[in-house]
RODO-2510 file (C-alpha; in nm, 4 decimals, decimal comma):
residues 388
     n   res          X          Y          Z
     1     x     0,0000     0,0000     0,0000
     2     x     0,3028     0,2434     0,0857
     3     x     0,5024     0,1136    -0,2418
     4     x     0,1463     0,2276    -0,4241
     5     x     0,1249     0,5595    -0,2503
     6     x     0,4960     0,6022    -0,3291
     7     x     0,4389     0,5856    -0,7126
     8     x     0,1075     0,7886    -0,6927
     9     x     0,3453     1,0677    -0,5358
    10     x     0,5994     1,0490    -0,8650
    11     x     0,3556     1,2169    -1,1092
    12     x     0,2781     1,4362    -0,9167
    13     x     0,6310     1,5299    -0,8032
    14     x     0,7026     1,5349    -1,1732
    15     x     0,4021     1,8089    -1,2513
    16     x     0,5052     1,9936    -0,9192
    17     x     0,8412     2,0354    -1,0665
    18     x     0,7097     2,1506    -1,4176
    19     x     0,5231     2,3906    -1,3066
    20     x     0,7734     2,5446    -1,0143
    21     x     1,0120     2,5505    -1,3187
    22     x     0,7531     2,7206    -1,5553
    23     x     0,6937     2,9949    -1,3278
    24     x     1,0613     3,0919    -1,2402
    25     x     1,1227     3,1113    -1,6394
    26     x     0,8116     3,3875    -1,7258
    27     x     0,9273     3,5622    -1,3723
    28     x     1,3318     3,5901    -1,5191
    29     x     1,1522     3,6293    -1,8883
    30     x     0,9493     3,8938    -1,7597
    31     x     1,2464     4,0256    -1,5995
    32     x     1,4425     4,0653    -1,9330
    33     x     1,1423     4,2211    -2,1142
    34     x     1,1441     4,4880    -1,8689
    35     x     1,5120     4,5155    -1,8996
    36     x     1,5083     4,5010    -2,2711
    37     x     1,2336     4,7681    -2,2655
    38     x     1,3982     4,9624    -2,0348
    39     x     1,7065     5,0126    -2,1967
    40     x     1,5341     5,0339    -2,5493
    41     x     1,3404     5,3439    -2,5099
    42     x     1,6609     5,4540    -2,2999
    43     x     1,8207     5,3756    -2,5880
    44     x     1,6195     5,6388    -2,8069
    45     x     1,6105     5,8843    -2,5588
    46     x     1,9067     5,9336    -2,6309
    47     x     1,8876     5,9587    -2,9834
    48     x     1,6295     6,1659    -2,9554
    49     x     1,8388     6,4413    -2,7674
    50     x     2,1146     6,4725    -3,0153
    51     x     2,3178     6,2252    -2,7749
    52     x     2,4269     5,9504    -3,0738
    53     x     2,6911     5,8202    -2,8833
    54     x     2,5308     5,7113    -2,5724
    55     x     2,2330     5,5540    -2,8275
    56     x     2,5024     5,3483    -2,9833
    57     x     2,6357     5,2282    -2,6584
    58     x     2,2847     5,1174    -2,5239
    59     x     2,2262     4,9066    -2,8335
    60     x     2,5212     4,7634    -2,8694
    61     x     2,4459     4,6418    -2,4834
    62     x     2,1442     4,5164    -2,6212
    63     x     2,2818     4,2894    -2,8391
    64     x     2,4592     4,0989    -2,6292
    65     x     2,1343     4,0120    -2,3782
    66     x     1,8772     3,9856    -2,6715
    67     x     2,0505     3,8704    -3,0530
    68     x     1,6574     3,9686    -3,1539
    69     x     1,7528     4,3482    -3,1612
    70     x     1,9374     4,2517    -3,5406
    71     x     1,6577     4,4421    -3,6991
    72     x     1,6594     4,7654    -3,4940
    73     x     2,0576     4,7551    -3,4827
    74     x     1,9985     4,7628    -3,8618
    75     x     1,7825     5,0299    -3,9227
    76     x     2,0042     5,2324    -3,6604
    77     x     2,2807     5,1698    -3,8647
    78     x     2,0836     5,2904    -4,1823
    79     x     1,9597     5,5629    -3,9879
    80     x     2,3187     5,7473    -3,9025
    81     x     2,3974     5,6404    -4,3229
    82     x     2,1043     5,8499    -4,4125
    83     x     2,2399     6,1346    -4,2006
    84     x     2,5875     6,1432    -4,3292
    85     x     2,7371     5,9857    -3,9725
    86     x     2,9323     5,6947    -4,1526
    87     x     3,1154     5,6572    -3,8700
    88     x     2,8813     5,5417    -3,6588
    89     x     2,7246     5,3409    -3,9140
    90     x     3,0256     5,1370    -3,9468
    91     x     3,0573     5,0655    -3,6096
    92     x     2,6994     4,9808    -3,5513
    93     x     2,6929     4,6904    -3,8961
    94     x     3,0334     4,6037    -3,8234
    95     x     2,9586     4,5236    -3,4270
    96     x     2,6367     4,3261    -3,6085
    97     x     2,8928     4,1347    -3,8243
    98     x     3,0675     4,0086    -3,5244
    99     x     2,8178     3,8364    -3,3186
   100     x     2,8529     3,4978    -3,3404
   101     x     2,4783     3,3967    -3,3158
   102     x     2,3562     3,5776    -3,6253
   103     x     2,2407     3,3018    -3,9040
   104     x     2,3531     3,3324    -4,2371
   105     x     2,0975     3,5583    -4,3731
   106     x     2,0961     3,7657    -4,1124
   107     x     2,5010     3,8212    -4,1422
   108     x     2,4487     3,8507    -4,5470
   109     x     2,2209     4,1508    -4,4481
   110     x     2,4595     4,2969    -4,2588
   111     x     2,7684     4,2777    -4,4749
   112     x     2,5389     4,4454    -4,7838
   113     x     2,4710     4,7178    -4,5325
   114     x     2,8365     4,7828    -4,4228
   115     x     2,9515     4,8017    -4,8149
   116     x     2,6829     5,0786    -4,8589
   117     x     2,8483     5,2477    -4,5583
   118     x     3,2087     5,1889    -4,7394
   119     x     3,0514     5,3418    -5,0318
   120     x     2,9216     5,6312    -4,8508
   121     x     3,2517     5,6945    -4,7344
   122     x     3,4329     5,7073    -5,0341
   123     x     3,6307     5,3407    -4,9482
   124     x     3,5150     5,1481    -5,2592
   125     x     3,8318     4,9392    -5,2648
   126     x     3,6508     4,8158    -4,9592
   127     x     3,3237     4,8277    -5,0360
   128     x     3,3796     4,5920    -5,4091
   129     x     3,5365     4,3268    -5,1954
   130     x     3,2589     4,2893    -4,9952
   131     x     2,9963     4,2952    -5,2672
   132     x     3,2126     4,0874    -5,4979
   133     x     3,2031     3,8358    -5,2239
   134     x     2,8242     3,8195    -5,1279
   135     x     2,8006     3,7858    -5,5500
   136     x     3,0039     3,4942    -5,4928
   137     x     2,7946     3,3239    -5,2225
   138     x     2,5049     3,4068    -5,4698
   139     x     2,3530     3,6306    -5,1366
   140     x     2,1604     3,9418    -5,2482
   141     x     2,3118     3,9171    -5,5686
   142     x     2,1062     4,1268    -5,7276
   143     x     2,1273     4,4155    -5,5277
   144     x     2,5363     4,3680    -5,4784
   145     x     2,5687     4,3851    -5,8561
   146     x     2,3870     4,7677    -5,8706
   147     x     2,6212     4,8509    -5,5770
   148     x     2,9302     4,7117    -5,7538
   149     x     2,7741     4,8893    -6,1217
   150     x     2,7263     5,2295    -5,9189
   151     x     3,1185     5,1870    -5,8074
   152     x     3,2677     5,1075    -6,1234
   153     x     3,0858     5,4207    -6,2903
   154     x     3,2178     5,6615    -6,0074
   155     x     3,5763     5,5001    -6,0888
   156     x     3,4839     5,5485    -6,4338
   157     x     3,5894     5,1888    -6,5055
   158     x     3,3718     5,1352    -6,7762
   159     x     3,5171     4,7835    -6,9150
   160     x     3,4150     4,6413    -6,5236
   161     x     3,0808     4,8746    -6,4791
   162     x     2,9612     4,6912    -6,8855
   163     x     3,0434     4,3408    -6,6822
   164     x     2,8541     4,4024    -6,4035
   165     x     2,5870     4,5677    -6,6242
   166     x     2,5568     4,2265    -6,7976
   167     x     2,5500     4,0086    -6,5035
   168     x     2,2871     4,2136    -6,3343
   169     x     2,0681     4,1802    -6,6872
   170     x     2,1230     3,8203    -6,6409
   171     x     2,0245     3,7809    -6,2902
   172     x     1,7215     4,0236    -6,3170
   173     x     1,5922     4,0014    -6,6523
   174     x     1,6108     4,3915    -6,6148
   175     x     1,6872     4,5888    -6,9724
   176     x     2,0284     4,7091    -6,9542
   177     x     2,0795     4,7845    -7,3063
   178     x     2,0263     5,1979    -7,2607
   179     x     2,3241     5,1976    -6,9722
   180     x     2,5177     4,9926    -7,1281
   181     x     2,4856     5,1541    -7,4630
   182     x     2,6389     5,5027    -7,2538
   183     x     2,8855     5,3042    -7,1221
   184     x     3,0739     5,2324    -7,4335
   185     x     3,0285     5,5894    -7,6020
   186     x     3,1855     5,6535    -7,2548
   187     x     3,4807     5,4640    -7,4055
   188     x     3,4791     5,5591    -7,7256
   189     x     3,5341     5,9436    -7,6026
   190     x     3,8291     5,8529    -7,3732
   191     x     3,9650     5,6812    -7,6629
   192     x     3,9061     5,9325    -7,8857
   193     x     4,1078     6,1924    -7,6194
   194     x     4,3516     5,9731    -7,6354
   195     x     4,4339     5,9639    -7,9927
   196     x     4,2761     5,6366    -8,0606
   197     x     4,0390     5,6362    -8,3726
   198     x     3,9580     5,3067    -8,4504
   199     x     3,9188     5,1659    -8,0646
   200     x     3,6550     5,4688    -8,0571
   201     x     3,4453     5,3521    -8,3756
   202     x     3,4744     4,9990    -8,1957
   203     x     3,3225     5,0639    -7,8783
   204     x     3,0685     5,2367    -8,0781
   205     x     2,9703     4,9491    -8,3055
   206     x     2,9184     4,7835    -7,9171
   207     x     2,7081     5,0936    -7,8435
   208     x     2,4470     5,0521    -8,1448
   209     x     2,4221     4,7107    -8,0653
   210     x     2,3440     4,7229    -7,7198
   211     x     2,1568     5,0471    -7,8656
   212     x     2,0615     5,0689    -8,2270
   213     x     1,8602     5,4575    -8,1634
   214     x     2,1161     5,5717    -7,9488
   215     x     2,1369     5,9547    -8,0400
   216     x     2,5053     5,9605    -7,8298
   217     x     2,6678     5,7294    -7,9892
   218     x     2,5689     5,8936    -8,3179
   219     x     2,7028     6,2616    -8,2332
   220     x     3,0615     6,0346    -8,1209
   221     x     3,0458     5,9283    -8,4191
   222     x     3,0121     6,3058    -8,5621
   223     x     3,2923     6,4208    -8,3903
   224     x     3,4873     6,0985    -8,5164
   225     x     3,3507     6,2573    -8,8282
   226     x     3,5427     6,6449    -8,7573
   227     x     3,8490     6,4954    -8,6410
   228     x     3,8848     6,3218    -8,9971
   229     x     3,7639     6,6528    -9,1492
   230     x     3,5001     6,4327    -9,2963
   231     x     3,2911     6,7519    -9,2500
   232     x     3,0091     6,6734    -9,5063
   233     x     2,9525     6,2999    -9,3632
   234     x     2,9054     6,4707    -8,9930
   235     x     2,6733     6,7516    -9,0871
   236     x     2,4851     6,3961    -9,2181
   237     x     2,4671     6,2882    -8,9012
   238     x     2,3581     6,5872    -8,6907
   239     x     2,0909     6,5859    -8,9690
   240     x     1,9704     6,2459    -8,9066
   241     x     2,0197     6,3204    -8,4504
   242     x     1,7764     6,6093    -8,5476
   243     x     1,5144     6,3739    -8,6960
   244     x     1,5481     6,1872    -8,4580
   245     x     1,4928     6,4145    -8,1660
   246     x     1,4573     6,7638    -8,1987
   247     x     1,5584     6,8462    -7,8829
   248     x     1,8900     6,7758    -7,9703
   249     x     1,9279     7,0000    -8,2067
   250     x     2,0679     7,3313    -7,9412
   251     x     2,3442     7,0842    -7,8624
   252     x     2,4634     6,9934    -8,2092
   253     x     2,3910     7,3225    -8,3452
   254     x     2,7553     7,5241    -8,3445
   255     x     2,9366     7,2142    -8,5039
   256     x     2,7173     7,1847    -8,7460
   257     x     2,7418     7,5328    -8,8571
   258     x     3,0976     7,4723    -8,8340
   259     x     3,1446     7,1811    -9,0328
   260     x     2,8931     7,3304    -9,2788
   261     x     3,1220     7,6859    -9,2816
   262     x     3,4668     7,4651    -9,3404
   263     x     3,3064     7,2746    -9,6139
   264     x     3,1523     7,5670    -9,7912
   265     x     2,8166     7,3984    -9,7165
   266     x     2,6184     7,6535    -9,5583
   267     x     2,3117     7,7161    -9,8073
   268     x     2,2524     7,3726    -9,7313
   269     x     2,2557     7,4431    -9,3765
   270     x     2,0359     7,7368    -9,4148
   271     x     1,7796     7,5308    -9,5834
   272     x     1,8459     7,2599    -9,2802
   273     x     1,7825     7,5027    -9,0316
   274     x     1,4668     7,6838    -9,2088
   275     x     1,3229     7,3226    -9,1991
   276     x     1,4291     7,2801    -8,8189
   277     x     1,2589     7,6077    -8,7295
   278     x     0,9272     7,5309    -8,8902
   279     x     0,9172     7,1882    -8,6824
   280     x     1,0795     7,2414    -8,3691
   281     x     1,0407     7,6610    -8,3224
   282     x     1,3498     7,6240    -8,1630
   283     x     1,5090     7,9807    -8,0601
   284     x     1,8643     7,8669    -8,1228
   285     x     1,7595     7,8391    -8,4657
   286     x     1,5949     8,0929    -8,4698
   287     x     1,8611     8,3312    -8,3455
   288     x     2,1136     8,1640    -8,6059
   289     x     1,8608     8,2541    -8,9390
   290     x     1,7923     8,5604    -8,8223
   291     x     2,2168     8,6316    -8,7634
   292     x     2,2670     8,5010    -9,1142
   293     x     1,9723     8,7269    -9,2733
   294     x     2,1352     9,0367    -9,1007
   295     x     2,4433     8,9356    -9,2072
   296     x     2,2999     8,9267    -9,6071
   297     x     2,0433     9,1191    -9,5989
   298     x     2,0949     9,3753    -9,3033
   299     x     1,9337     9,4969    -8,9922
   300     x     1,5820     9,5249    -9,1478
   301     x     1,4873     9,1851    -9,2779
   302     x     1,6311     9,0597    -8,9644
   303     x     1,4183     9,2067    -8,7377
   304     x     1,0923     9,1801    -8,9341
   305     x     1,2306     8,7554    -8,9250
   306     x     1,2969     8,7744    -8,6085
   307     x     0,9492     8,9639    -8,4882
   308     x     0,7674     8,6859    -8,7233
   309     x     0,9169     8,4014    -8,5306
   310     x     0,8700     8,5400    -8,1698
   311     x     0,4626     8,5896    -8,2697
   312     x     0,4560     8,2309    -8,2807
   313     x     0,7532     8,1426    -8,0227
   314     x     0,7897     8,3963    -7,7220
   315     x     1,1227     8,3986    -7,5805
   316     x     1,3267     8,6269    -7,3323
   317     x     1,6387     8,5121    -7,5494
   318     x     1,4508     8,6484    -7,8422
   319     x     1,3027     8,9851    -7,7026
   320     x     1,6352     9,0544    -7,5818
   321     x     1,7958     9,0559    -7,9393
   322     x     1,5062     9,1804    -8,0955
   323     x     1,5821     9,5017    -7,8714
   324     x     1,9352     9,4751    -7,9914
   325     x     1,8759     9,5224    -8,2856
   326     x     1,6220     9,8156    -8,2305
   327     x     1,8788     9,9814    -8,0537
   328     x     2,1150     9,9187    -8,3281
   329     x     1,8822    10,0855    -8,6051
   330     x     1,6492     9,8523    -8,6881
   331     x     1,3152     9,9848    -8,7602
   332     x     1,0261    10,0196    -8,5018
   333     x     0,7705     9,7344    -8,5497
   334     x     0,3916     9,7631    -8,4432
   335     x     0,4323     9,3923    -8,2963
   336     x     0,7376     9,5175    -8,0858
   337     x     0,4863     9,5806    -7,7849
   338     x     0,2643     9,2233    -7,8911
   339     x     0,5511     8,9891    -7,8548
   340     x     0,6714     9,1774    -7,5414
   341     x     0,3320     9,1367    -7,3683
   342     x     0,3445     8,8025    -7,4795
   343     x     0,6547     8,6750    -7,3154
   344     x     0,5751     8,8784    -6,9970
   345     x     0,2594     8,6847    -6,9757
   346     x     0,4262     8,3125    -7,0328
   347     x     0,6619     8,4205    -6,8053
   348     x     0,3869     8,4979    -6,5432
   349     x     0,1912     8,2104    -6,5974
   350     x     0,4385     7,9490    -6,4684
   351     x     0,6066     8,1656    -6,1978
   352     x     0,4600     8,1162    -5,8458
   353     x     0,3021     8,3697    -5,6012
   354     x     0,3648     8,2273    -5,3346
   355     x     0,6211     8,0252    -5,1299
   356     x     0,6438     7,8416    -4,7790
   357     x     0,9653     7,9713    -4,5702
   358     x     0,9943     7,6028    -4,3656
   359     x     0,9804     7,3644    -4,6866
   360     x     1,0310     7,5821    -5,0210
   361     x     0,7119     7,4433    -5,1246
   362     x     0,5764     7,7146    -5,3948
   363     x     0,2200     7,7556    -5,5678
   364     x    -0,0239     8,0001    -5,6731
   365     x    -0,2304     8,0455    -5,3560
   366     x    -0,1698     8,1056    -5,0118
   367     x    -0,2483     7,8097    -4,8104
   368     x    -0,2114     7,9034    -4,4590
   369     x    -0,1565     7,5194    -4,4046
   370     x     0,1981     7,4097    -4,6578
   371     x     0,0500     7,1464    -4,8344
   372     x     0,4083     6,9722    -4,7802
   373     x     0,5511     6,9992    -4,4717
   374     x     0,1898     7,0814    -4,2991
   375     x     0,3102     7,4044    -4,0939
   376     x     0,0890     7,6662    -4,0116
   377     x     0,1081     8,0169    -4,1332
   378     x     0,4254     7,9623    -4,3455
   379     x     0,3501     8,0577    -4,6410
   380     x     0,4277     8,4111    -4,7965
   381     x     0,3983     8,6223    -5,1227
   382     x     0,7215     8,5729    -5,3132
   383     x     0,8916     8,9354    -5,3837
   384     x     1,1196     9,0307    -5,6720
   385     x     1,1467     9,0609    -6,0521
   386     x     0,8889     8,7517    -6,0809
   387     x     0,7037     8,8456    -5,8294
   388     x     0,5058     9,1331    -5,5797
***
């Protein structure tokens, strides 16, 4: 009956023992929550009175009673990035890096975060080791590759940024074609600086075929063009970049009337640009028919041009030699005073009334709530030539 009693009492032991147990873990648990909590908001207390030092110190504390903290450790680290502290930003992913109980994705995380510091700071010999070797691990491999691409085009090596460029099309399925294209007319100028010809048309060739519009490696290939004093085939091509996209055309402009000057070209020109003005209205064009009419014809034609064009495209650039050559003798036109109402008014329309002093924000009413940083009673009328 005792022996009986004695093995009733085991369970029961057993379950005494469980629980006893059970309840000392939540009290210490508890405990560490508090702690945790305690020295968290302590923590950004700190950071919240300018104090960055003492922040980093309480966290770094953290980390060795609770490894959980990887995430807020992170986005501190990110945080004093953001803000320009690299320092501290090292220190914090670097400290991260060295605990032994991260797992391997959290210490992948951290090592891509410590090469953007690196990168922030200017130490890219550092920062391409590390990103070269999470690429090797295949960790975050898309992201390393942009890193390593936005390196290798600060360093200007354009040979590595085209390899990287390639890789990350590969990983990503991501069109790289447009970058790619720029890097190689990148090469084909420094080539062309140095001398080299035909390693310029080469990288090039690579540029239409990664790019078969691409208007850059087209106006290379114009300057190619002058170099050769192959004047005639490059005014061909800043013909065919204006097609293309007549926005170009103030760029190209000069050295085409240049080549077009050296190879006795220039009624050809003058009929390019007539066509050019028609389509595009551009004043650079404008400005350039109307100096070649003065120069033929004289002051008179020139302004009457010149007063034509500006009734159907304002410009200040315009006005402004329109009233040089009033002042030089040209004769006074009735739509003088039209085309200078004109451009006051376009000028008008698009220039704000008002601005907020916090954010900069700017509009045409005064919202006594900024509409972007939401302050009160910030914004003012804007004074000056534009303005009251």
């Amino acid at each position: 009956m005792i022996e009986f009693f004695l093995l009733a009492l085991v369970p029961l032991a057993a379950l005494g023992g469980w629980w006893l147990a059970r309840k000392v873990f939540r009290r210490n648990e508890t405990k560490r929550n508090r702690q945790f909590s305690s020295r968290y908001f302590q923590g950004l207390n700190y950071l919240l009175n300018e104090q960055p030092d003492k922040a980093i110190q309480v966290f770094l504390e953290m980390a060795e009673v609770n490894k959980d903290t990887f995430e807020t450790h992170l986005a501190l680290g990110a945080l004093f990035r953001r803000r320009g502290e690299v320092d501290r930003a090292i220190r914090i992913h670097q400290n991260i890096i060295g605990k032994q109980s991260l797992d391997p994705a959290q210490r992948t995380k951290a090592l891509l975060e410590l090469g953007e510091d690196y990168m922030r700071a200017g130490l890219f010999d550092r920062a391409e080791r590390l990103f070269s070797e999470l690429i090797e691990r295949g960790a975050h491999a898309p992201s390393a590759l942009r890193h390593l691409l936005d390196i290798y085009q600060q360093e200007k090596d354009w040979d590595k940024a085209l390899e990287q460029a390639r890789a990350l099309e590969e990983e990503t399925g991501d069109t790289m074609g447009l970058v790619m294209s720029h890097f190689c007319c990148e090469k084909a100028e420094a080539a062309l600086e140095a001398g080299d010809s035909e390693a310029a048309r080469k990288a090039l060739r690579e540029a239409r075929k990664h790019d078969p519009k691409s208007i850059r490696a087209r106006i290379v290939q114009a300057k190619i063009a002058r170099h050769r004093e192959e004047f005639v085939e490059a005014m061909g091509i800043y013909e065919e970049v204006a097609e293309m996209d007549g926005d170009i055309i103030p760029d190209v402009l000069q050295h085409y009337l240049e080549c077009a000057g050296t190879s006795g070209q220039m009624e050809r020109a003058e009929e390019t640009l007539l066509g050019w003005c028609g389509r595009h209205g551009s004043i650079s064009v404008i400005l350039e028919l109307t100096a070649m009419l003065q120069q033929r014809e004289g002051l008179g034609p020139a302004a009457r041009f010149l007063a034509t064009e500006l009734a159907k495209h304002p410009s200040v650039r315009g006005l402004d030699k329109l009233i040089e050559l009033k002042l030089a003798g040209g004769p006074d036109m009735e739509s003088g005073d039209e085309i200078l109402r004109a451009v006051a008014q376009r000028l008008l329309a698009r220039q704000p009334t008002h601005r907020c002093k916090h954010c900069g924000y700017s509009g045409h009413t005064n919202y006594w709530q900024c509409p972007s940083c939401r302050r009160w009673g910030t914004t003012r009328v804007i004074h000056g030539v534009l303005g009251d």
